[in-house]
C-alpha positions in Angstrom: 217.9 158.4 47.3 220.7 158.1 49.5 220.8 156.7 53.5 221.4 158.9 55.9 220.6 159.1 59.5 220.8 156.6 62.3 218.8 153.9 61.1 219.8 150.2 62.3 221.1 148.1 59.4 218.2 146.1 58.4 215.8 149.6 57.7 218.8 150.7 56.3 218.8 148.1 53.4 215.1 147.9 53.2 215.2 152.1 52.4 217.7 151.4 50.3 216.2 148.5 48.2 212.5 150.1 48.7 213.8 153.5 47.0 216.8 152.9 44.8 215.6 149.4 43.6 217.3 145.6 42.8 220.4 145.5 44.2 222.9 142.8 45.2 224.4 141.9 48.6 227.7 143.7 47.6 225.9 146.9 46.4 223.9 147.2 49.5 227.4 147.1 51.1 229.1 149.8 48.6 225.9 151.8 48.9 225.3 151.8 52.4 229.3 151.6 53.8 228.4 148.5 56.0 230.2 145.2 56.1 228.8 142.6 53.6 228.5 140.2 56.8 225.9 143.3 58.1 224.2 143.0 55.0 223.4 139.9 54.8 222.4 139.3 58.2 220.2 142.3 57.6 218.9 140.6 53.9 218.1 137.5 55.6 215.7 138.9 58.1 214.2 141.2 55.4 213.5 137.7 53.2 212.2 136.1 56.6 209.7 138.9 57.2 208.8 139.1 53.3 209.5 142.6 52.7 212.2 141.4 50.2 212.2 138.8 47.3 214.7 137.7 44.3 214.6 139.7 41.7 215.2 138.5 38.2 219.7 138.2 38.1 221.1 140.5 35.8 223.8 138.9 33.0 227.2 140.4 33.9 228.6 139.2 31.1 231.4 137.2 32.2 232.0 133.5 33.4 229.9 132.0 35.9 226.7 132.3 37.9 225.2 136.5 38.0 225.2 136.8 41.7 221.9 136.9 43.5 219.5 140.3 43.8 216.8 141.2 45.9 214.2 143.2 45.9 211.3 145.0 47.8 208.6 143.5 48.1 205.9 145.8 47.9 202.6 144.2 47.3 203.6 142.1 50.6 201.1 143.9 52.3 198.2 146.9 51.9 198.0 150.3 53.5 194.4 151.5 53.2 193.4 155.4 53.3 189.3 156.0 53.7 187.5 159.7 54.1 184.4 159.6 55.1 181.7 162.4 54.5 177.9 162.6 54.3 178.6 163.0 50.7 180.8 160.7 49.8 183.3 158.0 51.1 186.7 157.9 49.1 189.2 154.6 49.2 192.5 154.9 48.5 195.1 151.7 48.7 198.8 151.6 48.3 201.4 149.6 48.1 204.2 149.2 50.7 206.3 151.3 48.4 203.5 154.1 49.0 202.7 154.2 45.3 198.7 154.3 45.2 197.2 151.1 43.5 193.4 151.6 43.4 191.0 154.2 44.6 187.2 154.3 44.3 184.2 156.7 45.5 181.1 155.5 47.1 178.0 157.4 48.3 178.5 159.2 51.6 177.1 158.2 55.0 174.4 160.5 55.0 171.4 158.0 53.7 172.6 155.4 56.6 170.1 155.6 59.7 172.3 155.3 62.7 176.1 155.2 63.3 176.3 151.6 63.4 174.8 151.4 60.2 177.4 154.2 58.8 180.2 152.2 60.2 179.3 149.3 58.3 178.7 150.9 55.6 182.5 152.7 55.2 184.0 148.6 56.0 181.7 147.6 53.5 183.6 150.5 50.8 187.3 149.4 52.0 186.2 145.7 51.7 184.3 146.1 48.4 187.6 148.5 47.3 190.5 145.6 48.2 187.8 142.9 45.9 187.7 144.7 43.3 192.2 144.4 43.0 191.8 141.0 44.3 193.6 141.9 47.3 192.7 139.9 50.8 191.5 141.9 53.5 194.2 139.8 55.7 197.0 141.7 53.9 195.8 145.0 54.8 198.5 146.0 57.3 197.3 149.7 58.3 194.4 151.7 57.9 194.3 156.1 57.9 190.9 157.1 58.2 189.7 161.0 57.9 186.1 162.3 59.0 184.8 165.1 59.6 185.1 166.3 63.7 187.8 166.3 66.1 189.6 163.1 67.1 191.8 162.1 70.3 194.9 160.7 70.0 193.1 156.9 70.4 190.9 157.4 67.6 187.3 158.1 69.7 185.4 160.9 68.1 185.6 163.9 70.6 182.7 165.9 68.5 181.6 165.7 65.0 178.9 168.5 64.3 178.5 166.4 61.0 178.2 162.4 62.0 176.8 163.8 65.4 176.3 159.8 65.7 179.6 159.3 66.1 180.5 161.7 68.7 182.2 160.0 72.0 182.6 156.4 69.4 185.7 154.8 69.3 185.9 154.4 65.6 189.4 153.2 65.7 188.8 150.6 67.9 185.6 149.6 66.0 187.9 149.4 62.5 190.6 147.7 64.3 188.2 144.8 64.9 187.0 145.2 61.6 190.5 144.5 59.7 193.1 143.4 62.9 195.8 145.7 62.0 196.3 149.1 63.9 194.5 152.5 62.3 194.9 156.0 62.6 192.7 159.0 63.0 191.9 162.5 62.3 190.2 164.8 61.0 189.5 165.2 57.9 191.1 168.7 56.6 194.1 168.7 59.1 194.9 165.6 56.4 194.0 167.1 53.3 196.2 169.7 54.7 198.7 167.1 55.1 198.3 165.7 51.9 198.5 168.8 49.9 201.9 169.1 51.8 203.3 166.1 50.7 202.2 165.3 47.1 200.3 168.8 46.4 200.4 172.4 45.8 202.4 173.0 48.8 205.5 170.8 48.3 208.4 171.5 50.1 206.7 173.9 51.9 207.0 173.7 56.1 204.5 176.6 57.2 201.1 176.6 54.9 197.4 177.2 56.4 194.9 174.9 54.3 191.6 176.5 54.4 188.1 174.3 53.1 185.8 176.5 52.0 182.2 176.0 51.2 178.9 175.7 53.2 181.6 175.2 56.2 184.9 177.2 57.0 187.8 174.6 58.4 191.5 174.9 58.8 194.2 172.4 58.2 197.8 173.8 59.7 201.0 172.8 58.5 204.2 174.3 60.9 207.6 173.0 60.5 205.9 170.4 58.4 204.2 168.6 60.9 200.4 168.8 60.5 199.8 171.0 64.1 196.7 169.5 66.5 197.2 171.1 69.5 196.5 169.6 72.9 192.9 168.1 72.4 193.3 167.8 69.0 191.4 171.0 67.9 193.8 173.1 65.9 191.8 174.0 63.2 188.3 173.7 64.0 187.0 177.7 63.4 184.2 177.4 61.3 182.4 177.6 64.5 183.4 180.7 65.4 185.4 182.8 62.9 183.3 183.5 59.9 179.6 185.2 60.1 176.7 183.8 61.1 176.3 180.0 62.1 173.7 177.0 62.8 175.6 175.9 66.0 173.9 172.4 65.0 175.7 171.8 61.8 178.1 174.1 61.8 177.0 175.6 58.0 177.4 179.0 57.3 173.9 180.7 57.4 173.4 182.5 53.8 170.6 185.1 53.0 170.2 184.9 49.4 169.8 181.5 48.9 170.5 178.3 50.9 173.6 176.7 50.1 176.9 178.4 49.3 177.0 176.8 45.9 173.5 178.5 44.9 175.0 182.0 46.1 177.8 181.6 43.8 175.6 180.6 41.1 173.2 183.4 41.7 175.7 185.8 41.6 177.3 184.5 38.6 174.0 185.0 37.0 173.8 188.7 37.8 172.0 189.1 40.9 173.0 191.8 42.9 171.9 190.9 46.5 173.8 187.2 46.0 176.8 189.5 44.7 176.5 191.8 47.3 176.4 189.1 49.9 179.5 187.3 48.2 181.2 189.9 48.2 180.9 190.7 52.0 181.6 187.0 52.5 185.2 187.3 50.7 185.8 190.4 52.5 185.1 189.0 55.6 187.1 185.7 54.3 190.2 187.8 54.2 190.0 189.4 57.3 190.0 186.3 59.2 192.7 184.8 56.6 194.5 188.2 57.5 194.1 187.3 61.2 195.9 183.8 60.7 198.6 185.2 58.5 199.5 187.9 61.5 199.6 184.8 63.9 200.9 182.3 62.2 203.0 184.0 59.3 202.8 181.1 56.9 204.8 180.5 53.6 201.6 179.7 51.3 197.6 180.0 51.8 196.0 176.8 50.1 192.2 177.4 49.7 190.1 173.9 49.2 186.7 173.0 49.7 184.1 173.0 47.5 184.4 176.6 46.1 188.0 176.5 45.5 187.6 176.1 41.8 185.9 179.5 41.5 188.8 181.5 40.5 186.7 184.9 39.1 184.3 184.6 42.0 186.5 183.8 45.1 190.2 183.5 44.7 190.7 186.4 42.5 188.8 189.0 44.7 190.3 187.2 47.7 193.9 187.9 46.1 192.2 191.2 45.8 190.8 192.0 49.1 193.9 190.9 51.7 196.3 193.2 50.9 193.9 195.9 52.8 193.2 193.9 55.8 197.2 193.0 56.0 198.9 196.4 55.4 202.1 194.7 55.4 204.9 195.5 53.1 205.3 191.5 51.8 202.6 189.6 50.9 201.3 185.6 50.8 200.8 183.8 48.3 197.0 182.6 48.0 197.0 178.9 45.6 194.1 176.4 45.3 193.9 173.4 46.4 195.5 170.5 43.9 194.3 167.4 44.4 190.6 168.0 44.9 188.2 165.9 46.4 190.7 162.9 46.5 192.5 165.0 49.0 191.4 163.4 52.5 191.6 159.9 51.5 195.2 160.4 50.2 196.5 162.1 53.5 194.9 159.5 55.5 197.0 156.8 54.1 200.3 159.2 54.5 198.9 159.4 58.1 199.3 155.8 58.6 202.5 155.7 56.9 203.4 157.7 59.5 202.0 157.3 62.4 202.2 153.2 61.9 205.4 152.6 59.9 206.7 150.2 62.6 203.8 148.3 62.5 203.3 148.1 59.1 206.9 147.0 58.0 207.8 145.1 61.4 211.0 147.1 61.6 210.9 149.4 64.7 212.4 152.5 62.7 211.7 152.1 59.4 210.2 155.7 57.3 207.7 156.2 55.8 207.1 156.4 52.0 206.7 159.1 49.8 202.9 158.7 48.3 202.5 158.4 44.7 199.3 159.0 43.2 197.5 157.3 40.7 196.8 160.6 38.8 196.5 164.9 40.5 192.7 164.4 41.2 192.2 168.5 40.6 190.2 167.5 37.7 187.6 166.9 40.6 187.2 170.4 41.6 186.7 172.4 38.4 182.9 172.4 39.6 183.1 175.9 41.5 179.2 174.3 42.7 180.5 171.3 43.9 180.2 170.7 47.7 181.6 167.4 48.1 184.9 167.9 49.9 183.0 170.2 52.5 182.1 168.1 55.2 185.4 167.1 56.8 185.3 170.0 59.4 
């Protein structure tokens, strides 16, 4: 990858090392077009701070002594990703590289009888998550976190119709404490919006609306490739409103022919016609409001996740179906599922601290962030059209 951009000469030879690999002082100055004196002023801070190392010399083979090669340094520190839901609670780690070490899954919150006790809970999941590597919690250097409600810009819980417990908690403050490096918030599908941007279906793609559907409706935008919250942070939260009948408590979507979204689907599947009917009103009604968003937003890509976004014959296909007539335009958008399933949330919370807390985590005032590697596409996860896990993040 090459260097570009007005970065000062020490992030400059960290990208370049972090990215590219081992290099010597004299490639860094080839590569980079800085004087060697730059360089290794800028080396011998990184080897200071610990973001580089030796790396093993290379045999030139000629006369005398290989000359000396550094590299990054990436298991210098940890950058922890955690989504919490009533269903589950996913861990992800990475490296300082952004290549994803470990994850794990742990039951959800829902069982834990007060927000205090939920809190502890998720610390106890990161904590048990970094044992199991062997990793010390004091080289943990930033933590993302995604949950289901809308979240200021501190990391205090504005609302959360699902951890109604945690509504008005700082829980960044609280995991701050918990760890003593900085954290970042949000909610829970604005990052699996964001990570489906960056290491999913929607690649290279600046304008996409992420939809999670399943007992809740919730929105994750994507414009100019920048995850969009708007001014209290609630871009995105329309399950409340948008789509048919609601429990204002919980925000579900109130069903008829059964209780659960899942059990509609499955009803249908099995040839009743009242859970067909209603499913079929649902994705009619889906792709009006879809239709709505398209004619304000005019995205490049749809991305449908959520629980139900495996049922292809039940829900994407008559969806693909059904907007054309509530769009009568003369191009169309493309409708894709989800990719990374119900790993999703915890992999866009640690880009979200890459991001929002790259300073902090490498010391260097502008250093980028990462690319995210994944230990594997997680979509394996949501081939279940009945599972619900990944619906709880609105």
């Amino acid at each position: 990858m090459a260097v570009t951009g007005p970065l000062s000469i020490v992030a400059r030879s960290a990208l370049q090392l972090r990215d590219s690999g081992p290099a010597t002082v004299n490639d860094l100055s080839r590569s980079l077009e800085i004087s060697r004196t730059s360089v290794e002023n800028a080396v011998t801070a990184l080897s200071d701070s610990g973001l580089i190392v030796d790396a093993p010399a290379q045999n030139a083979g000629g006369a005398g002594r290989p000359a000396r090669r550094y590299s990054f340094h990436a298991a210098a520190g940890t950058v922890v990703g955690v989504d919490i839901g009533v269903a589950s609670v996913r861990v992800v780690l990475a490296d300082l590289a952004g290549r994803v070490i470990a994850q794990r899954s742990y039951p959800g919150v829902a069982e834990q009888p007060d927000g205090a006790s939920k809190l502890a809970a998720v610390i106890g999941d990161v904590r048990q998550t970094l044992s199991a590597v062997s990793i010390p919690a004091s080289k943990v250097r930033a933590v993302g976190v995604s949950l289901p409600g809308i979240v200021d810009d501190t990391g205090r819980v504005t609302t959360s119709v699902v951890i109604p417990e945690w509504s008005g908690i700082d829980i960044g403050s609280q995991l701050r404490q918990a760890f003593g490096c900085p954290v970042a918030v949000d909610n829970g599908v604005r990052l699996a919006a964001v990570a489906e941007h960056h290491l999913g279906v929607a690649q290279l793609v600046d304008d996409v609306i992420y939809l999670s559907v399943g007992n809740r409706i919730a929105m994750g935008l994507i414009l100019g490739g920048r995850p969009r919250r708007g001014i209290h942070n609630a871009a995105g939260d329309i399950g409340r409103l948008a789509f048919r009948g609601l429990n204002t408590e919980t925000g579900q979507i109130t069903w008829r022919t059964a209780p659960t979204a899942a059990e509609v689907f499955a009803k249908a599947r099995g040839g009743d016609a009242a859970a067909q009917q209603e499913l079929d009103g649902f994705i009619d009604e889906l792709a009006h409001g879809i239709a709505t968003l398209i004619m304000t937003v005019d995205p490049a890509m749809i991305v449908i996740g959520g629980g139900l976004s495996a049922a292809h014959e039940q829900l994407l296909d008559p969806l693909r179906a059904a907007l054309p007539g509530h769009l009568g335009l003369p191009f169309q958008v493309p409708i894709a599922e989800a990719r990374l399933g119900a790993e999703a949330a915890a992999h866009g919370a640690v880009v979200h601290a890459f991001q929002r807390l790259a300073a902090e985590i490498y010391g260097i005032e502008d250093m980028p962030a990462p690319p995210i590697i994944p230990l594997r596409v997680a979509s394996s996860e949501a081939a279940d059209p009945t599972d619900e896990t990944t619906e709880e993040k609105q």
